[in-house]
N, C-alpha and C positions, 0 to 999 in steps of 0.2 A: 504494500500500500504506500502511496505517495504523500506529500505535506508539502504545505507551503507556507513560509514564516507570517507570523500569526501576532495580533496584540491581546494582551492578556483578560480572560475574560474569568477561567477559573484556573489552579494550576493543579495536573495531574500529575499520579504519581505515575515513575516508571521504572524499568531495570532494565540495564544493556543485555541484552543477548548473545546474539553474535556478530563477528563481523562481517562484511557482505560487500559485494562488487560495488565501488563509488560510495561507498559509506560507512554504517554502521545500522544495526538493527536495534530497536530497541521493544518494549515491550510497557505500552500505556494501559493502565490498569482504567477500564470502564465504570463511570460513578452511576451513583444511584439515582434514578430520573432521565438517564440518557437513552436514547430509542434509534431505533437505526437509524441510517443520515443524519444524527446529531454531529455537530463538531465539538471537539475536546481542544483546548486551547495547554501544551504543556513548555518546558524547556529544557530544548536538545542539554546535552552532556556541554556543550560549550556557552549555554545562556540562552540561545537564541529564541525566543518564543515562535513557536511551533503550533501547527494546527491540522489536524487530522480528523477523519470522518467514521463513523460506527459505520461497519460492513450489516450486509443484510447476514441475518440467522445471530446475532451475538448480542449480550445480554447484556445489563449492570452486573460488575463483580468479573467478566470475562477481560481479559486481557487481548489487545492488537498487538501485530509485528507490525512497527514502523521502521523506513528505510526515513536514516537522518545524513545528507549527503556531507560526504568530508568537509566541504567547504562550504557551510548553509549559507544564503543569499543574507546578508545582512543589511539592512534598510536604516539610510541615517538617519538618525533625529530631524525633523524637524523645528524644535524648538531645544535648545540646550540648557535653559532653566526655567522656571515658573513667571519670572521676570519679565525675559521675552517674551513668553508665549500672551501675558497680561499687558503689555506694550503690544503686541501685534494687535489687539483686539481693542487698546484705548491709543489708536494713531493720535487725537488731539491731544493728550495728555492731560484729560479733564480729572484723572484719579479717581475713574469711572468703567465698567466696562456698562455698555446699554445696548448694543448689539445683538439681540438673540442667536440669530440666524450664523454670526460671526463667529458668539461663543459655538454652537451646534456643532460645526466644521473643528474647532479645535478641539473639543470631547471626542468628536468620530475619532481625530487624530493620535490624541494623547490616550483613548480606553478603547475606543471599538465600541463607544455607546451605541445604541441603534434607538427609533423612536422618531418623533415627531421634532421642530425644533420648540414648539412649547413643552414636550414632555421633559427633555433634553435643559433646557432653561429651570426650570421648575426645579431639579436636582440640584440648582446654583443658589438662586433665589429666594432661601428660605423665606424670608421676610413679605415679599410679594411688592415691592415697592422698584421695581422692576430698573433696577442700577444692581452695579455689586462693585463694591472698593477693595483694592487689595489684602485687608484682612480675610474676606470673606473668598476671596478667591483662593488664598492659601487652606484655607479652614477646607474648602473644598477638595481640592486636592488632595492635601490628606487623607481624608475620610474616604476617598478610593484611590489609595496607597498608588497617586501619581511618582514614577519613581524621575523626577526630576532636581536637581538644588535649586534652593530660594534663589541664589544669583541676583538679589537685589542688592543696589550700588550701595556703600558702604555697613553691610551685614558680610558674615562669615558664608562660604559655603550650605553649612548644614543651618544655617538660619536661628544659630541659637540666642535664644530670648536674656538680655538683661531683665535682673529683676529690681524692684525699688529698693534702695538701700535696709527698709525696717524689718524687708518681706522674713518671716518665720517657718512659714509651712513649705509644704515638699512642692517639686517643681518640676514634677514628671507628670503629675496624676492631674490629667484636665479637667475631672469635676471637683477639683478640690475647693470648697469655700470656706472661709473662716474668717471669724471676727476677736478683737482683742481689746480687753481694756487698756487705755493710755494709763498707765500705775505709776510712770517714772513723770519725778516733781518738775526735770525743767522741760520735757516732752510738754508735761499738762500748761507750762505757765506758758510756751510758745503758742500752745493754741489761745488761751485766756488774752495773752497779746494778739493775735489774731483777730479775734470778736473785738478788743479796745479799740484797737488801730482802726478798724472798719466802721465805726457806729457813727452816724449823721444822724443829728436830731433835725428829722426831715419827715412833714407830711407828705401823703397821697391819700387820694381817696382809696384806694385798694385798702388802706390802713382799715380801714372798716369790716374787712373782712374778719379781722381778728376779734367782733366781738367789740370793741373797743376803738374810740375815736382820737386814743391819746395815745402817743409817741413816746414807749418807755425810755426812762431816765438811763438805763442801763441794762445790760441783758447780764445774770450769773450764771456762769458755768458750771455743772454740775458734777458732768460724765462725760466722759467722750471713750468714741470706740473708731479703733482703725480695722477696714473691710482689708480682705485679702479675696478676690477672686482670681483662678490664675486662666481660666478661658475669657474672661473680660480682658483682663489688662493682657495677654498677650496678642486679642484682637485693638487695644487701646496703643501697644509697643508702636506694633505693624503700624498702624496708621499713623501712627505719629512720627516713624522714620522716614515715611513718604512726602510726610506734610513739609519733614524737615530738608528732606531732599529738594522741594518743591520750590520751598523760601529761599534756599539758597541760590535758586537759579532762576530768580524770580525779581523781575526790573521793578523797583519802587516797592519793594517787600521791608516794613519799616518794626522795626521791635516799639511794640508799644507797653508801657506799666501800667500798672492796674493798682487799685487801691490795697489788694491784701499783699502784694509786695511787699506792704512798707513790715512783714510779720520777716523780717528778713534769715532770722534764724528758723524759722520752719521752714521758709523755703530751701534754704541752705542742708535741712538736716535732709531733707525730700529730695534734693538733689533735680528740681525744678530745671526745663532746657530753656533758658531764654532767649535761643538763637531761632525757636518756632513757635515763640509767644505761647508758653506754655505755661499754664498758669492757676494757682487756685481761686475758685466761682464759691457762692453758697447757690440754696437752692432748698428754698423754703419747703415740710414736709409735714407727716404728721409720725409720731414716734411708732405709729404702729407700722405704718409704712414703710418707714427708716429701718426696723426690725427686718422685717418683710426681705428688704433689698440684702441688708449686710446678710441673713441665712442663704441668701441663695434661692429662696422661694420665690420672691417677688423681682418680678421685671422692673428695672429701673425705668426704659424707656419708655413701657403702660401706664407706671404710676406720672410722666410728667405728660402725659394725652388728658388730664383733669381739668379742673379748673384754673390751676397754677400755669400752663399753658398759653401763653401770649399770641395776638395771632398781628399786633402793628408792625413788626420787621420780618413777618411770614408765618408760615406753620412751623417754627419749630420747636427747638429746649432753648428754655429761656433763663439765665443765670442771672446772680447779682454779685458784684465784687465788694459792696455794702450788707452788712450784717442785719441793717433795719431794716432795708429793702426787700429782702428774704425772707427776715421774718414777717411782712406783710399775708407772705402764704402759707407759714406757718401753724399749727393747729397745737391746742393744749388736749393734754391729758387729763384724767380724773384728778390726777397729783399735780396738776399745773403746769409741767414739764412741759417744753415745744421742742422741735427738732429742727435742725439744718444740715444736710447735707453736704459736704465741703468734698469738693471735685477736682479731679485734675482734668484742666481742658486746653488740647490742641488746637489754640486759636488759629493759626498757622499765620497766612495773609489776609487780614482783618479788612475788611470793607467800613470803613467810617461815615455815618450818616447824623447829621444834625436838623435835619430836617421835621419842621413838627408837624406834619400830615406825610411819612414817607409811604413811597411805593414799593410796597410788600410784597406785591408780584416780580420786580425788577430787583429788588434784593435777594428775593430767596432763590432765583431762577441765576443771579450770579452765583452764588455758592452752589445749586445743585449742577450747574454747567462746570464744576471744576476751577473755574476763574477766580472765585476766591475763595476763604475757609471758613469766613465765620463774620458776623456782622456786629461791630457795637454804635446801638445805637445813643446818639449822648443827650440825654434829656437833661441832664445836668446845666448844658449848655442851653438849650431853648427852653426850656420848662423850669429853672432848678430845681430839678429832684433829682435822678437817679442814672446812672450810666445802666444800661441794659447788653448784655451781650448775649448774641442768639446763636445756634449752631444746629445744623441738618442732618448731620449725620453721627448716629450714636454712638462710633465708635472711636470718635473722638474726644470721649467723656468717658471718666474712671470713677467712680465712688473711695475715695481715699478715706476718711472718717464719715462720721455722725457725731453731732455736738448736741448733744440732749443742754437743755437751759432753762432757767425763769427771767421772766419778763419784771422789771424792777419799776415802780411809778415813782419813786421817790427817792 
């Protein structure tokens, strides 16, 4: 029986036989569900993936004699890392792949998918929000054991992940989630600087949400807990390498400060990149929710589709670099407790608007075109209240702590 090099579909077991005029014989062990003229996808004795057909009269559990030629046809790569292959498919370099039909042809290429190109899509797209950003394309890959290297411009070969300087738990295991109390005194005081340094005694009407028309004198700190997810932050890494690649080759890409800078030693101990406007946000919550996110249960990105949810600089996650601000969205508990959310976000190339009626369509349609990363809009400046800064895409947001607190009137 003959064969002709083959992309991997399942891998069969076999054992050399003998050897034979122009080859070798080998002997593919027939699986369970295979019916005559099925194909078996295996790998000759030299790598080569290999593909062979069930003869008429032979079973599951039966074994074929395969003729494997000395020299088997070896078909080159196409693509030479996951890199490329995500570059051929985003030419504009939007940080986007949107092309279904594009992706289809590189799956046929890179697995021997077979299917529709929405079926083929849909294996990509978890989300259904029909884009997919380099996290989400490696994540893919993966998950059917594309055997490619990362090959993205300043990472390693095998793509291995930094982790944050605090990180504690293990860094193989992808569902790993875990949360920690802050216990150490000057850990707790840099975040209590954090909240000081951010608080503006500053109205909005959103203020009202809280129950309350007054503008606490002070927020105390009570608790804080730092989130460890390590399939979060290693789809937050990726994205953030790219964004960082992106600034850097990116005319009129300007590092902008943000108010909780000024918490200089957390950022320091966080090991913050300010070369891709990388930055901690709050992002007002309710503590049962906050819970929710740091186990692992709760979607971050579900819980900010709520009320807190802004829609004047687009549909997206809406942050504050002000502690009052956030707490505006805030909710208390039975015990009076509120929550805030404190984020690492890759602002990347920030689109600046002071505009006080902006077009929200023409904002958010730059950031989801790849042209820029992230929008702060500065109400500060036309309104005096608040700098707002927006972002489209989730995986340029990390859950770094939760700051449980009370609200001080006096």
């Amino acid at each position: 029986m003959g064969c002709e090099e083959s992309k991997p579909d399942q891998t069969q077991e076999w054992t050399e036989a003998q050897p034979a005029e122009g080859g070798r014989r080998i002997e593919v062990l027939i699986p369970d569900g295979a019916v005559e003229g099925a194909q078996l996808d295996f790998k000759s004795p030299d790598g080569v993936w290999m593909k062979a057909t069930v003869p008429e009269g032979y079973n599951p559990g039966d074994k074929i004699s395969v003729l494997v030629p000395d020299e088997a046809p070896k078909k080159e790569k196409k693509f030479k890392s996951l890199h490329q292959a995500f570059q051929h498919m985003d030419k504009k370099f939007t940080g986007y792949i949107t092309d279904h039909s594009l992706f289809a042809e590189v799956a046929k290429d890179l697995l021997g998918l077979e299917g529709t190109t929405e079926e083929i899509w849909s294996t990509l797209d978890q989300d259904g929000n029909g884009q997919v950003n380099w996290p989400e394309f490696v994540e893919w890959a993966e998950a059917n054991h594309v055997e490619l290297e990362l090959g993205a411009p300043g990472l390693g070969a095998d793509g291995a992940v930094a982790f944050p300087p605090l990180w504690q738990g293990p860094k193989d295991d992808p569902s790993f989630v875990g949360q920690y109390d802050v216990e150490d005194d000057d850990h707790f005081k840099e975040l209590i600087e954090l909240v000081r340094k951010t608080y503006k005694k500053v109205w909005t009407r959103d203020r009202k949400k809280t129950g309350s028309d007054k503008v606490p004198a002070s927020f105390e700190l009570v608790k804080a807990k730092r989130c460890e997810n390590l399939k979060d932050w290693k789809r937050y890494y990726f994205r953030r390498h790219q964004i960082a690649h992106a600034c850097s080759h990116k005319t009129g890409f300007m590092k902008r400060p943000v108010l909780t800078s000024e918490a200089k030693k957390l950022s320091k101990r966080q090991g913050l990149r300010g070369h891709c406007n990388e930055w901690f946000l709050f992002h007002g919550t309710s503590p049962e929710a906050a819970k929710s996110i740091l186990s692992g249960s709760g979607d971050f990105t579900i819980s900010l589709a709520g009320s807190a949810t802004g829609t004047l600089y687009g549909r997206g996650t809406y942050f504050a670099e002000s502690i009052t601000k956030a707490d505006e969205y805030a909710k208390e508990d039975d015990d009076g407790l509120c929550c805030v959310l404190v984020c690492r976000v890759a602002a990347g190339h920030v689109l600046y608007n002071d505009e006080v009626t902006p077009d929200a369509d023409k904002l958010q349609q730059s950031c989801i075109s790849g042209e820029t990363h992230s929008i702060l809009g500065d109400r500060e400046k036309c309104r005096g209240t608040f700098k707002e800064f927006v972002i489209f895409d989730a995986d340029q947001v990390y859950v770094e702590y939760a700051l449980f607190y009370r609200r001080k009137y006096h």
